[in-house]
PADO-911490 format. One record per residue (C-alpha): x negated, y negated, z negated. Coordinates in steps of 0.1 Angstrom, whole numbers, plus 2048, in hexadecimal, padded with zeros to 3 digits. Example, Ala and Ser with C-alpha at 12.3 -4.5 7.8 and 13.67 -1.06 7.14 Angstrom:
2
PT / 785 / 82D / 7B2
PT / 777 / 80B / 7B9
% end
This chain:
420
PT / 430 / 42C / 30B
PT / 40F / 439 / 313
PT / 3FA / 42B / 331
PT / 3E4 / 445 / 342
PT / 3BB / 43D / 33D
PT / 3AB / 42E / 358
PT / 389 / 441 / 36C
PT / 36C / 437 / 362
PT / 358 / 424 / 37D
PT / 341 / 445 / 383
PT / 360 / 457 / 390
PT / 367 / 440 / 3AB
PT / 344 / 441 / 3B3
PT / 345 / 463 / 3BB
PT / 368 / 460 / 3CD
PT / 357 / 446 / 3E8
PT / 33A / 45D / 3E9
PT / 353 / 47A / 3F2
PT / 364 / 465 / 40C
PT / 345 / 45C / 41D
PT / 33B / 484 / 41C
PT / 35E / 48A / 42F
PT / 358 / 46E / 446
PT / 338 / 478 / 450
PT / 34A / 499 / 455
PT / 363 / 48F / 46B
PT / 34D / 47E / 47E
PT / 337 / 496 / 482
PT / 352 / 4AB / 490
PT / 361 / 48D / 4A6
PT / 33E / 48C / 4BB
PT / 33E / 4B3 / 4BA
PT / 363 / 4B2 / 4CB
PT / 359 / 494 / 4E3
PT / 33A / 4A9 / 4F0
PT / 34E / 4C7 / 4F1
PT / 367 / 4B2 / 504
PT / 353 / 4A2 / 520
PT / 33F / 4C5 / 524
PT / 361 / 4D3 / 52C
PT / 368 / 4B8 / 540
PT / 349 / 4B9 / 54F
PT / 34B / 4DC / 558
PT / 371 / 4D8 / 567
PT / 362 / 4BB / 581
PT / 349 / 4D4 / 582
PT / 365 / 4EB / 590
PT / 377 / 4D4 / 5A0
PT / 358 / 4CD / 5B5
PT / 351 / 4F2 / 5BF
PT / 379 / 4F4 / 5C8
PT / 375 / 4D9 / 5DD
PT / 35C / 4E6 / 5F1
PT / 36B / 507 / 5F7
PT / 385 / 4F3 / 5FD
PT / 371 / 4E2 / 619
PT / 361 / 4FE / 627
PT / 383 / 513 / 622
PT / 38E / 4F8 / 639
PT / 36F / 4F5 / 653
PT / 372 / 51C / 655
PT / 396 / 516 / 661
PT / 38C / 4FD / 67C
PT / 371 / 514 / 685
PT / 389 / 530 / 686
PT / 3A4 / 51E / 698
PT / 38B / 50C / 6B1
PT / 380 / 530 / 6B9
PT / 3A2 / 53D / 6BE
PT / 3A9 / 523 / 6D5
PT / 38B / 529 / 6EA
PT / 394 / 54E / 6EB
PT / 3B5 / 54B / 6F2
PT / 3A7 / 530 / 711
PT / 38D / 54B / 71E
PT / 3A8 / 56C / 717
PT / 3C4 / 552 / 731
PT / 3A6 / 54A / 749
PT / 39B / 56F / 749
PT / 3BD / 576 / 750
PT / 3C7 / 55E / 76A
PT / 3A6 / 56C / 77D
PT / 3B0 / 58E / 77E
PT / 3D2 / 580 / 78C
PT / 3C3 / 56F / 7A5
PT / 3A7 / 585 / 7AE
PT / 3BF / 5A1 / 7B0
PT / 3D4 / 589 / 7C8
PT / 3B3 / 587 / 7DC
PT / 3A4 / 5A7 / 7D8
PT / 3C7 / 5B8 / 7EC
PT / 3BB / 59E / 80A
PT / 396 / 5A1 / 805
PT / 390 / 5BC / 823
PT / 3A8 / 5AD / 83A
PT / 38F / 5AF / 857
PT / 372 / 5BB / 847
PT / 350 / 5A8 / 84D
PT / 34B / 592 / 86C
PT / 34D / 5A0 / 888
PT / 341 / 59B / 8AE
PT / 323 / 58E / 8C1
PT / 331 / 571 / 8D4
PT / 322 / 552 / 8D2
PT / 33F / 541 / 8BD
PT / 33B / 559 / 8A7
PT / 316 / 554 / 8A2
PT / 318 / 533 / 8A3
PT / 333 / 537 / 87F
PT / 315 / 551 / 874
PT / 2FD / 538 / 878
PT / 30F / 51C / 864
PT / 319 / 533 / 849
PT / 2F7 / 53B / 844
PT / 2EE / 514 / 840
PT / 307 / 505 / 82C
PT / 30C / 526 / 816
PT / 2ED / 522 / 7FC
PT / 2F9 / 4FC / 7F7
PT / 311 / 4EF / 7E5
PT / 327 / 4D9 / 7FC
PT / 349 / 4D3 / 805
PT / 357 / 4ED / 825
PT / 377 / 4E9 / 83C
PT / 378 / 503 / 853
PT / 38E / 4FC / 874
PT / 3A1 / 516 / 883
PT / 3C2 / 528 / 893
PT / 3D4 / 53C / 87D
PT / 3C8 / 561 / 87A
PT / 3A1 / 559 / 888
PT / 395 / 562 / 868
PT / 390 / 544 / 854
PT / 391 / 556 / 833
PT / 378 / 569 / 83C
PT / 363 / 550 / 844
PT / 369 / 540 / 81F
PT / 360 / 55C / 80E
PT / 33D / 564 / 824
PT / 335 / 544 / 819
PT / 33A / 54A / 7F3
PT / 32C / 56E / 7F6
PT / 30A / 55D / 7FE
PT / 30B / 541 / 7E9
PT / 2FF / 53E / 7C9
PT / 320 / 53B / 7B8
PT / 326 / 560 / 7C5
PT / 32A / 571 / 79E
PT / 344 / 558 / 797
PT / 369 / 55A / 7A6
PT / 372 / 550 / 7C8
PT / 395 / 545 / 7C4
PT / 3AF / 540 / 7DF
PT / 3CB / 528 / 7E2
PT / 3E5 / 529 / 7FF
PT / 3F2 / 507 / 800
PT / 40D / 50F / 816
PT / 41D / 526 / 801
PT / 424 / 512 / 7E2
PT / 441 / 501 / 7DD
PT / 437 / 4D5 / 7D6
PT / 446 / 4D6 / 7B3
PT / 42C / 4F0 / 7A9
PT / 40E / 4DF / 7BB
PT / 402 / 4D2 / 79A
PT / 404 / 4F1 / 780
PT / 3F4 / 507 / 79A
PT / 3D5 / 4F7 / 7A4
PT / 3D3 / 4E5 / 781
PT / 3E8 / 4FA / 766
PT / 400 / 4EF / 750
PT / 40C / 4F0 / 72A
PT / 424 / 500 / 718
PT / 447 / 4EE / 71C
PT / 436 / 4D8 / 738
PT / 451 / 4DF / 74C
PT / 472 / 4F3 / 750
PT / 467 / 51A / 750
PT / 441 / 50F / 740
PT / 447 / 529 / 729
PT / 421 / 52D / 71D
PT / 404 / 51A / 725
PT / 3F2 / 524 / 747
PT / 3CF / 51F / 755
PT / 3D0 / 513 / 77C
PT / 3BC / 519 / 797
PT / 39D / 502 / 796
PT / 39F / 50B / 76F
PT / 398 / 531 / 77D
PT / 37F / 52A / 796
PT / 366 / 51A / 781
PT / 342 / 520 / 783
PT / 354 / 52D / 7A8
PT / 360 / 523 / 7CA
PT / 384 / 51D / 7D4
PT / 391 / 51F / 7EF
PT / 3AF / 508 / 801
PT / 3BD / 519 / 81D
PT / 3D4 / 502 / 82F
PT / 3C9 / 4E4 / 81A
PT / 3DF / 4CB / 832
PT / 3FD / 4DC / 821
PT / 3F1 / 4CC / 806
PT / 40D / 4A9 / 7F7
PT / 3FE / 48B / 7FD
PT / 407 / 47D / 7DC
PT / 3F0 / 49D / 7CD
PT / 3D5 / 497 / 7E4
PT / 3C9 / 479 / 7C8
PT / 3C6 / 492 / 7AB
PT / 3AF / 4AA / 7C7
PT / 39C / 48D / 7D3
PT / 393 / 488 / 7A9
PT / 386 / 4AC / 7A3
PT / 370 / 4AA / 7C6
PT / 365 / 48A / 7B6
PT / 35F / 48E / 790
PT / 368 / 4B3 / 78B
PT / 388 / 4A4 / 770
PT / 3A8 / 4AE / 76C
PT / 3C7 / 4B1 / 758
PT / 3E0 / 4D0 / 74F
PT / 404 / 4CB / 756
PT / 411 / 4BD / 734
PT / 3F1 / 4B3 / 724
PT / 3DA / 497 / 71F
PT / 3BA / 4AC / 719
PT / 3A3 / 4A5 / 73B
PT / 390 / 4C3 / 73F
PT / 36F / 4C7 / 757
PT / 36D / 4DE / 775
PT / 350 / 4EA / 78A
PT / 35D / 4F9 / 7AB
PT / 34E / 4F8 / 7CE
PT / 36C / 4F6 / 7E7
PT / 374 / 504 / 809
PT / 390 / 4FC / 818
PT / 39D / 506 / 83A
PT / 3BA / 4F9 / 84E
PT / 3C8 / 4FD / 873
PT / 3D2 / 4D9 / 875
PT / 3C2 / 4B8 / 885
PT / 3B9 / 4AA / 864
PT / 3AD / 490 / 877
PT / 3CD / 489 / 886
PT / 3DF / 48F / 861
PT / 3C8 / 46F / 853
PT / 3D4 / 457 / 870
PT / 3F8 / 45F / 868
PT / 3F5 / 459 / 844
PT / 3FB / 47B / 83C
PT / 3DA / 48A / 82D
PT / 3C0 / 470 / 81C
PT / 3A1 / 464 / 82B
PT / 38D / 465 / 80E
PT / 395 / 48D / 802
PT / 391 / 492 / 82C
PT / 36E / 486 / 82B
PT / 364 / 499 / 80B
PT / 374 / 4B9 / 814
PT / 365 / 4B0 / 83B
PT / 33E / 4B4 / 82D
PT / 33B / 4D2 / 845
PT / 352 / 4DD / 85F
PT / 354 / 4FA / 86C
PT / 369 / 506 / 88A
PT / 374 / 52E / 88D
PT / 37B / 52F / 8B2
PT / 39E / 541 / 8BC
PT / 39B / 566 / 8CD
PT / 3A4 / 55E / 8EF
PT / 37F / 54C / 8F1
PT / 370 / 567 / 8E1
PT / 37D / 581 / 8F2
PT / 35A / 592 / 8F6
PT / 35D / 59C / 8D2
PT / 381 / 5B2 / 8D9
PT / 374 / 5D1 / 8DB
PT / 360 / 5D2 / 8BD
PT / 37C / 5C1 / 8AB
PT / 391 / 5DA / 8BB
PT / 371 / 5F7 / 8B2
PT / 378 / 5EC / 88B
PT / 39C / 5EC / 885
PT / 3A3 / 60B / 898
PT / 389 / 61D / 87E
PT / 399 / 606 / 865
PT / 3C0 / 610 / 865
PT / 3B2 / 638 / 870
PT / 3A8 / 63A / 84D
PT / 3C4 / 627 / 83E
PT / 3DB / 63C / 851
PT / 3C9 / 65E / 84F
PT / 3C9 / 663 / 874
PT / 3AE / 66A / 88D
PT / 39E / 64D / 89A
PT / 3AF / 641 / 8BD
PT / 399 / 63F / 8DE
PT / 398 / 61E / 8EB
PT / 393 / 61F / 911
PT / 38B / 608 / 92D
PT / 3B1 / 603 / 937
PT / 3B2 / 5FA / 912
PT / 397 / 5E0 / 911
PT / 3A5 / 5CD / 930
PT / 3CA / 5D2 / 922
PT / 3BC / 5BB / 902
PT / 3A4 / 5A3 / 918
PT / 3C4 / 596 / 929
PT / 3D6 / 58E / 90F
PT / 3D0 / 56A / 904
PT / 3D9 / 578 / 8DF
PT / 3EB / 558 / 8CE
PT / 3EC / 56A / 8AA
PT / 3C4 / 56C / 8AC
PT / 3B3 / 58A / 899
PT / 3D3 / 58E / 880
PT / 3E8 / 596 / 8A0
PT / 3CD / 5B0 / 8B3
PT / 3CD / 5C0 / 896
PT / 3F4 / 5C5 / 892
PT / 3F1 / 5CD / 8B5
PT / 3DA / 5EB / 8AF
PT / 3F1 / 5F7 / 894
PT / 410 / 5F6 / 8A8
PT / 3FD / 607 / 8C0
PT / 3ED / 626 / 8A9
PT / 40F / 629 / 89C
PT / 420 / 62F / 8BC
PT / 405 / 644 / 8D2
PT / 40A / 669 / 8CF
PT / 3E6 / 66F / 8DB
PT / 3C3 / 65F / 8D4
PT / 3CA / 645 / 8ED
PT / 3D9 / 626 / 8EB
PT / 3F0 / 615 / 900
PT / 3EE / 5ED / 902
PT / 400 / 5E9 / 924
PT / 420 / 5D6 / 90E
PT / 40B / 5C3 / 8F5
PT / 417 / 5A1 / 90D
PT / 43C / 5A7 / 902
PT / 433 / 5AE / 8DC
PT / 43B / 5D6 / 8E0
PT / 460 / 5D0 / 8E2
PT / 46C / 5EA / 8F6
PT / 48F / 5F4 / 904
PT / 4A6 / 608 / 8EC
PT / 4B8 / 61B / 90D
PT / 4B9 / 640 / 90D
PT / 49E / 64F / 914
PT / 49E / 65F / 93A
PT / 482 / 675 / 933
PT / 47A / 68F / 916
PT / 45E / 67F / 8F8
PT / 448 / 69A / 905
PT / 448 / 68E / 92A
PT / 444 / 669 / 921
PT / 421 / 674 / 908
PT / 416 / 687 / 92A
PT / 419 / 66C / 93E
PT / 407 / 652 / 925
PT / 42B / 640 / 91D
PT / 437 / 634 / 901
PT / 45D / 63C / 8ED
PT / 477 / 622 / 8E0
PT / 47F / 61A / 8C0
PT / 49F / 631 / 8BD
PT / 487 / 64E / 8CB
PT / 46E / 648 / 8B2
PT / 484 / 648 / 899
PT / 497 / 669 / 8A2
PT / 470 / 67B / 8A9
PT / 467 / 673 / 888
PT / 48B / 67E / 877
PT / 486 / 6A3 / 890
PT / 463 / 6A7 / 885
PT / 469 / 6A2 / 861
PT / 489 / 6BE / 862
PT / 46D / 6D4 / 873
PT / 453 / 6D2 / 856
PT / 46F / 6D7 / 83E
PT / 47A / 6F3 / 850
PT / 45A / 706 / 856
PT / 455 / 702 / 82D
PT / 475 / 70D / 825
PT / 47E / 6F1 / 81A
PT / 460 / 6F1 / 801
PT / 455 / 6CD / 7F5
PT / 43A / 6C7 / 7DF
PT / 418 / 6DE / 7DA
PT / 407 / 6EF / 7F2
PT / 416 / 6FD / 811
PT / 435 / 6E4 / 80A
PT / 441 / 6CE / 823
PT / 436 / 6AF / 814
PT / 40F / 6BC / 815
PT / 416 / 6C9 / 83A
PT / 421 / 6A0 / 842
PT / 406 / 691 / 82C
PT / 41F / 683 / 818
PT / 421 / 67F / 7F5
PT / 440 / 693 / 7EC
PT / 453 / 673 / 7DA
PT / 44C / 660 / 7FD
PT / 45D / 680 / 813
PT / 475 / 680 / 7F7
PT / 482 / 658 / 803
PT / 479 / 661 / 824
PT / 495 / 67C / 825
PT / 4B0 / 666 / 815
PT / 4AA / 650 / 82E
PT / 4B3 / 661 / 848
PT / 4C9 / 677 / 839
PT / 4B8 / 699 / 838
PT / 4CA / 6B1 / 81E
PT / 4C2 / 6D6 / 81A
PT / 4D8 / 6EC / 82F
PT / 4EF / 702 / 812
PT / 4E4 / 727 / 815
% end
């Protein structure tokens, strides 16, 4: 058997020198990958950083965008809730015109209006029902300097006590049975404004506290929430009670008395004015002429002494009524005020005497004939029209009518054509 030769020592030689060569190598090519590595993960953190910041601001622009919706959506309800209301007041706004008369109560309200107006404090204005406290509230805020902001007004005697709270404060969403959406209150409206409080005795005691807190801090809460949101209002209130008399009985508290209390003012009834009836009288005749589109009514001396004697318990409100009732019924230019003490409520009996002979003789006609009058005269129009409606020459334009309106009229009181 023959044993293979063994290398000479030079051949190993250059086998170690080969291995060193290919280690070298590899190593070379081991730092190569390791800086190739950390510059890959060098440029990943690199990325990683940038997605985190548009991450951030990805989510910054979100708050922003949300925080903006919100405030949008808060002005858009506001916005809305003040066209509400100041369509609400805007139907009542010219109730009785400006202030009117010369007597020295009314001068004497003139006069503190034109004080307390350019401040900001606190009014309660005193008064009978229908003297024209309302008016008085918004002379005040017309020459103040809160007069480009809202003048909002709250009845407090027309809303029911489980809905005290949502409508002078708001409420949220599913705050209650029927909270269907969230809804900005009063106050909420009438900031940067004045509000108004008419009848603010109506107002719960157990409410009163949660007033008493916005006179005090300008604070309050919504319905439903726990966000306390800031307020600046100026209120007026008004009320025909003895407030006075309401604090010793435990029913209104002393403390909102004396900050709503800062300046009283008292709106005298019309029975001790009643030097300022016949220009009150003067105004609302011109007043309902053009709402009526009749010739203004002559107001005579029999007139004037007709409304003196009356003691007129329904203040300005009820003169006025009185003066409609009256235009309605006269069948001249004059008036007739000799049954303004029983309210116009006159006998239903047949009449004795023809429509004609009563408007000679300055009288008045019943109900029943009133109604029958206007029944024969609106046959007669459509009659001489032929029956003819709407355009011109029809009966509706001969009535001053629209035609819809004639149109109710005659199913009312059953007017049919005759058949040919």
């Amino acid at each position: 058997m023959v044993s293979s030769p063994i290398n000479p020592p030079e051949d190993l030689d250059l086998l170690a020198e080969k291995c060193r060569f290919l280690e070298s190598q590899c190593a070379a090519h081991v730092r190569s990958l390791e800086k190739a590595n950390d510059d890959l993960e060098r440029e990943i953190a690199k990325r990683k950083a940038a997605e985190g910041a548009i991450r951030n601001a990805y989510n910054e622009l979100e708050k922003i965008v949300a925080e903006r919706t919100r405030e949008i959506r808060s002005l858009k309800d506001r916005l809305q809730a003040e066209n509400v209301f100041l369509k609400q007041e805007l139907a009542g706004s010219n109730a009785y015109g400006t202030i009117i008369g010369d007597s020295h109560p009314i001068k004497t309200v003139i006069s503190q209006i034109e004080r307390v107006a350019p401040t900001d404090a606190n009014v309660l204005i005193y008064g009978e029902s229908g003297t024209g406290k309302e008016l008085v509230a918004r002379e005040i805020h017309k020459h103040s300097s809160r007069k480009a902001m809202p003048l909002i007004k709250v009845n407090c005697a027309t809303i029911p006590k489980e809905l005290y709270e949502s409508e002078f404060f708001g409420h949220v969403k599913g705050s209650f049975t029927g909270a269907v959406k969230d809804r900005i209150g009063r106050f909420e409206a009438a900031d940067g404004g004045t509000i108004f409080l008419d009848e603010v005795g109506e107002i719960p005691f157990d409410l009163q506290s949660k007033l008493l807190r916005i006179l005090q801090e300008g604070e309050y809460e919504r319905l439903g929430e726990d966000k306390t949101r800031k307020v600046d209002v100026r209120i007026i209130a008004a009320t025909n009670k003895d407030l006075e008399k309401e604090v010793t009985a435990k029913r209104f508290r002393d403390d909102l008395y004396y900050r709503l209390n800062v300046f009283p003012i008292q709106v005298a009834p019309l029975k001790a004015r009643k030097a300022d009836i016949l220009s009150l009288a003067t105004h609302f005749a011109k007043k309902l002429s053009r709402e009526m589109n009749v010739p203004c009514p002559r107001l005579t001396q029999a007139n004037l002494i007709d409304l003196q004697s009356y003691d007129w318990p329904g203040n300005v409100r009820e003169l006025e009524n009185a003066i409609e009732r009256a235009m309605i019924l006269a069948r001249s230019k004059d008036l007739n005020f000799s049954m303004i003490k029983t309210g116009f409520q006159f006998s239903e009996s047949p009449p004795t005497v023809s429509p004609l002979d009563r408007d000679a003789h300055g009288q008045v006609m019943t109900e029943a004939e009133l109604k029958q009058f206007e029944r024969q005269n609106t046959i007669n129009a459509l009659i001489h029209c032929q029956w003819k409606i709407y355009g011109k020459a029809g009966a509706a334009q001969l009535l001053a009518l629209k035609p819809t309106t004639l149109i109710e009229r005659m199913k009312r009181m059953h007017i049919q054509k005759p058949p040919r």
